[in-house]
ROSE-4610 file (N, C-alpha, C; in Angstrom, 1 decimal, always signed):
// ROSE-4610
residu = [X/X/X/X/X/X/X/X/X/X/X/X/X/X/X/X/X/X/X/X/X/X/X/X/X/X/X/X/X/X/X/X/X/X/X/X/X/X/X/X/X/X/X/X/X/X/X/X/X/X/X/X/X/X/X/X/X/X/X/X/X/X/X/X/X/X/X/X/X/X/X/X/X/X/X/X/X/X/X/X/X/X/X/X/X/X/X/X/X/X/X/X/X/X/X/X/X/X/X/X/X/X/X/X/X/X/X/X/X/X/X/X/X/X/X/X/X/X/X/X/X/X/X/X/X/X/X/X/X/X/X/X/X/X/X/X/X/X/X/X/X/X/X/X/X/X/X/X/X/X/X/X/X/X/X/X/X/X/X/X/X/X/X/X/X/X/X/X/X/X/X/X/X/X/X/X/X/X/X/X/X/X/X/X/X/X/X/X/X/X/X/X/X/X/X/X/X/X/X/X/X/X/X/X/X/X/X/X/X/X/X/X/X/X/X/X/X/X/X/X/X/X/X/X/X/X/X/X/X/X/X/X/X/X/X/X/X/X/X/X/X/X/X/X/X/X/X/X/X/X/X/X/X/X/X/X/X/X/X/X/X/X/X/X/X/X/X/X/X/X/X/X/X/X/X/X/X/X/X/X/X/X/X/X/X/X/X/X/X/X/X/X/X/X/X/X/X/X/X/X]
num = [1/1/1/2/2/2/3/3/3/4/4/4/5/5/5/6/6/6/7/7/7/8/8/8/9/9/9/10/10/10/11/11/11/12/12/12/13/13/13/14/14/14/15/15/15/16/16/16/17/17/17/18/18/18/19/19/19/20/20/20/21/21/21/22/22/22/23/23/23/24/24/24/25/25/25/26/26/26/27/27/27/28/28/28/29/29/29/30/30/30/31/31/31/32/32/32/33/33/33/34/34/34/35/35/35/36/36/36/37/37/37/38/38/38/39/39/39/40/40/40/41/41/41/42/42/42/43/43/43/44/44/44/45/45/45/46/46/46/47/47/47/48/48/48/49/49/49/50/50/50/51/51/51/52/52/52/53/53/53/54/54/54/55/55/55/56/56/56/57/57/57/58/58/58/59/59/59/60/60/60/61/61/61/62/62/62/63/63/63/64/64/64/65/65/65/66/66/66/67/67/67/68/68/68/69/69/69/70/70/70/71/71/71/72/72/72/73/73/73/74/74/74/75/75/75/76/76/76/77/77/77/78/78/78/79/79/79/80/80/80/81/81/81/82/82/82/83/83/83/84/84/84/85/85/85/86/86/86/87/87/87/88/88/88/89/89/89/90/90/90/91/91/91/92/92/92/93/93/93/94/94/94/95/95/95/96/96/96/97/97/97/98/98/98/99/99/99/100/100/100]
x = [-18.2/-17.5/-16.0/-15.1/-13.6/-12.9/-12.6/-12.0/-10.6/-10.7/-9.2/-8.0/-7.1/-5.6/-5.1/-4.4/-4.2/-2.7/-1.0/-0.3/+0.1/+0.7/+0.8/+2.7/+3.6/+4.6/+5.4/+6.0/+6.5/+7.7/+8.5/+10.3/+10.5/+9.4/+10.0/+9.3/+9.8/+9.4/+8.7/+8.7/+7.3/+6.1/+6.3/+4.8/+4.1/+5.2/+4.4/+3.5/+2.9/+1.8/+0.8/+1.1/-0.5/-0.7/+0.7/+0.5/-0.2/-0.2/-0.4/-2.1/-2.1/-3.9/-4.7/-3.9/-4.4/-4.6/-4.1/-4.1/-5.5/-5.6/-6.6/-7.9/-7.4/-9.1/-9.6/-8.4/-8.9/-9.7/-9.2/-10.0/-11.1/-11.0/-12.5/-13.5/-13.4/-13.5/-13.7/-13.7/-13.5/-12.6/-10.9/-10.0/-9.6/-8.1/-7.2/-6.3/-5.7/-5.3/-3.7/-2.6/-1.3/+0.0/+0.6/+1.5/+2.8/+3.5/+5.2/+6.1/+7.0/+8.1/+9.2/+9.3/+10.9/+11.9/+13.3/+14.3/+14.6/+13.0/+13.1/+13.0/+13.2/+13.3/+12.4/+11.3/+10.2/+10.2/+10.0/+9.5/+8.8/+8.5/+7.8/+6.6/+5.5/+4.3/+3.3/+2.6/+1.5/+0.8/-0.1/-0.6/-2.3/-2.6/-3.5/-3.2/-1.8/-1.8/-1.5/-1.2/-1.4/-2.8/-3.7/-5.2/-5.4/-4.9/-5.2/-4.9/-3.6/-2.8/-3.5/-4.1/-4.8/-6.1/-7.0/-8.0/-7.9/-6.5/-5.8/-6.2/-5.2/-5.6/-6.7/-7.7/-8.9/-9.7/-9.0/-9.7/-8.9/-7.8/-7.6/-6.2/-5.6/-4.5/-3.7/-2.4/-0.9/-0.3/+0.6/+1.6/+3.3/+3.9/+5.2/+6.1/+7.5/+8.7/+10.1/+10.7/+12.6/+13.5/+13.0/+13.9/+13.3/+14.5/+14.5/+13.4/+14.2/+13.8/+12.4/+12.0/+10.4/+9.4/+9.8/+9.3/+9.1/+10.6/+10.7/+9.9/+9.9/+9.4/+8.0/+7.3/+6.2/+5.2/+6.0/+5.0/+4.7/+5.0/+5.1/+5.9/+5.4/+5.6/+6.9/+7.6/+9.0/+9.1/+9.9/+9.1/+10.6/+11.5/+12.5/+12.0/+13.3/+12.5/+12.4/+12.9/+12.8/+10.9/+10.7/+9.6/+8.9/+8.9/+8.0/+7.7/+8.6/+8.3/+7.3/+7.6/+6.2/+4.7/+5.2/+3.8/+3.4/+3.8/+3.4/+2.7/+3.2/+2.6/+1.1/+0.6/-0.5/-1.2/-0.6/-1.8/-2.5/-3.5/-4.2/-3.6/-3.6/-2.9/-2.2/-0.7/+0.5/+0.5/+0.6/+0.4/+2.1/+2.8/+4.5/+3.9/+4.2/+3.3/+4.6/+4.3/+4.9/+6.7/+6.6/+7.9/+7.7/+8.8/+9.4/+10.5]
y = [-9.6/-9.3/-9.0/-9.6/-9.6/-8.0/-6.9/-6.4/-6.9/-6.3/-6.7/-5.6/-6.2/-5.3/-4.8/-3.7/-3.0/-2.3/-2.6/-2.2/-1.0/+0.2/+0.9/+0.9/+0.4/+0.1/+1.4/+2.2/+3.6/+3.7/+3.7/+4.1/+4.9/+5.9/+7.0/+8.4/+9.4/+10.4/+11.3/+11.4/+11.8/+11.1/+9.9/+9.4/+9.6/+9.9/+9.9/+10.4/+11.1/+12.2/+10.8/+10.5/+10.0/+8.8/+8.1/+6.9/+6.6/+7.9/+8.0/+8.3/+9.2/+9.1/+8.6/+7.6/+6.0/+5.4/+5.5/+4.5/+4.9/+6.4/+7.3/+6.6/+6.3/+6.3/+4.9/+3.8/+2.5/+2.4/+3.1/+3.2/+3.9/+4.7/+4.8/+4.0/+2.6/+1.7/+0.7/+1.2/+0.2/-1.1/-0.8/-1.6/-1.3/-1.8/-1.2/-0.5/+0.2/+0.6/+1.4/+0.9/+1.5/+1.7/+2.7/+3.4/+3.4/+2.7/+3.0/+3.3/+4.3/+5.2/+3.8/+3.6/+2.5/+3.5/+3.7/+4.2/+5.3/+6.1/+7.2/+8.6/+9.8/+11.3/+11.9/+12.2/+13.3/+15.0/+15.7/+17.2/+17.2/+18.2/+18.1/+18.6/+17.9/+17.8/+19.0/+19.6/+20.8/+20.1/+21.7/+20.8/+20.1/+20.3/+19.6/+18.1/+17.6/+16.5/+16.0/+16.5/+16.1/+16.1/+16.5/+16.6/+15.0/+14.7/+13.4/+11.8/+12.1/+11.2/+10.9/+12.4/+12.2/+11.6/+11.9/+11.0/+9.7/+9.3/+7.7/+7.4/+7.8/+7.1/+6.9/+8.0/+8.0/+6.7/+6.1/+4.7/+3.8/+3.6/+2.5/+2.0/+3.0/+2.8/+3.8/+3.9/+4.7/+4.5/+5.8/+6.1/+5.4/+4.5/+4.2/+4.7/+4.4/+4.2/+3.6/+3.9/+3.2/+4.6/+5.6/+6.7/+7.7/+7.9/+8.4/+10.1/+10.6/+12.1/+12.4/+11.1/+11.1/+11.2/+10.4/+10.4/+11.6/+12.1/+13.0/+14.9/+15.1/+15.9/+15.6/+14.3/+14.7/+13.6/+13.3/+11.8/+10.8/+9.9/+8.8/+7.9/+6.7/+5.5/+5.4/+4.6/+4.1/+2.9/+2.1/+0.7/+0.2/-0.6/-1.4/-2.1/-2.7/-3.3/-4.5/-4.9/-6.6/-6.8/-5.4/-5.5/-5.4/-4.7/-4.6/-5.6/-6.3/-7.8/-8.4/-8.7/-9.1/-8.6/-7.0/-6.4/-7.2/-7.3/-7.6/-9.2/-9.9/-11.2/-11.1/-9.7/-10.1/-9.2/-8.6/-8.2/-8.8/-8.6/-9.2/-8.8/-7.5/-6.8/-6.3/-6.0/-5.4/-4.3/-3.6/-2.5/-1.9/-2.4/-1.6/-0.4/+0.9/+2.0/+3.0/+3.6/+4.5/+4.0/+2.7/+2.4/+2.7/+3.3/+4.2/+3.1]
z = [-1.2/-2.4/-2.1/-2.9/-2.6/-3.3/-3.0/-3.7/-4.2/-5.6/-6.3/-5.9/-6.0/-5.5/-6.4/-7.4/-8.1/-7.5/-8.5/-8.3/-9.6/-9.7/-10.4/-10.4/-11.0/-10.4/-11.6/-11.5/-12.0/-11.9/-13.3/-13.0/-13.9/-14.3/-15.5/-14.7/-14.4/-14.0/-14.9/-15.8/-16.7/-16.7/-16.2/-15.9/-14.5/-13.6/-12.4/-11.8/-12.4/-12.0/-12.6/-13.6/-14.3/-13.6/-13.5/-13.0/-11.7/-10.7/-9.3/-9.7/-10.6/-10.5/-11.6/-12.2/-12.2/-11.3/-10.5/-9.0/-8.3/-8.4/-8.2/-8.8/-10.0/-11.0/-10.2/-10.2/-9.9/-8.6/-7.6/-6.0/-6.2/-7.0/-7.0/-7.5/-8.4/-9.3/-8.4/-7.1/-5.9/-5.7/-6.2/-5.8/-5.2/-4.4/-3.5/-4.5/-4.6/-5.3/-5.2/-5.8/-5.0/-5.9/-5.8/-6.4/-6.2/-6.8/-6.3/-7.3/-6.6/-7.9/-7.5/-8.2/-8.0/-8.9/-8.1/-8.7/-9.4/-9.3/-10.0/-8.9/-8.6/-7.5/-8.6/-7.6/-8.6/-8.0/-8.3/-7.8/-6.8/-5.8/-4.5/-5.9/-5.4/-5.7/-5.4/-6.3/-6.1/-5.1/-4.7/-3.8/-4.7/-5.8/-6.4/-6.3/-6.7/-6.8/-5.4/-4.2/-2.5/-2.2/-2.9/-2.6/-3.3/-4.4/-4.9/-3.9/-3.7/-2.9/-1.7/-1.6/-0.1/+0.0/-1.3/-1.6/-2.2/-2.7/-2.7/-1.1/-0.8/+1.1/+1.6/+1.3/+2.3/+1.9/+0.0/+0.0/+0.2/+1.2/+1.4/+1.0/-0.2/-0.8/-0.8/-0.8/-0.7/-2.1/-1.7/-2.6/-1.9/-2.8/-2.1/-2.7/-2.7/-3.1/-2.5/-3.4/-2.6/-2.8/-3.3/-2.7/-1.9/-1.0/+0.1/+0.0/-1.1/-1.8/-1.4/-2.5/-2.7/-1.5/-0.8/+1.1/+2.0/+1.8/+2.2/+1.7/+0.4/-0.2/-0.4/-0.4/-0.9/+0.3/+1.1/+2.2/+1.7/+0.3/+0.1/+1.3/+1.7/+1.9/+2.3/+2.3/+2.2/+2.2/+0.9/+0.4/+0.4/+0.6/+0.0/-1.4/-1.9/-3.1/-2.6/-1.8/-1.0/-0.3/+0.3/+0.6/-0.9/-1.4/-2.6/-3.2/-3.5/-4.0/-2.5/-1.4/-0.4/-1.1/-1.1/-1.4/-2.7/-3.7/-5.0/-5.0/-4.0/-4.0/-3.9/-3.2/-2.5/-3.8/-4.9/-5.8/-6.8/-7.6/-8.6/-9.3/-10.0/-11.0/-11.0/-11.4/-11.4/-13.1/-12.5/-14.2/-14.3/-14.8/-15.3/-16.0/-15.4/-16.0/-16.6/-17.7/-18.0/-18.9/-19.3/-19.9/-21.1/-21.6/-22.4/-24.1]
């Protein structure tokens, strides 16, 4: 059985909590499942929601982005958007989350 690939792609910072555990709900749904802030700096994260991210990982999937902030404050990824587009070839589903 193939799992499906699942992108959560996020540029509004009111959504990023939900959008990251959406990403959450999908892996457990048994997809790959993955998160990236594009262009948006979020708050260093409770640690409830590091408990989530970290159970994102343990199935298989990450949290990205393209600013620096994010990486740094909270251990997200570090994505270019040149890479990101790579990444995106390889998913089933691409979800634009949280536009406003």
């Amino acid at each position: 059985m193939e799992y499906k690939k699942a992108c959560f792609m996020i540029r509004n910072k009111d959504y990023a909590i939900d959008g990251m555990r959406s990403a959450l709900g999908l892996a457990v749904e048994n997809m790959y499942s993955f998160g990236v802030l594009v262009d948006v700096e979020i708050d260093k994260l409770d640690q409830e929601n590091v408990d989530r991210i970290d159970m994102l990982r343990d199935m298989e999937g990450e949290v990205f982005s393209n600013v620096q902030a994010n990486c740094d404050n909270n251990g997200f990824e570090a994505l270019s958007v040149e890479e990101l587009g790579e990444k995106l070839r390889d998913m089933d589903v691409i979800v634009p989350y949280g536009i406003k």
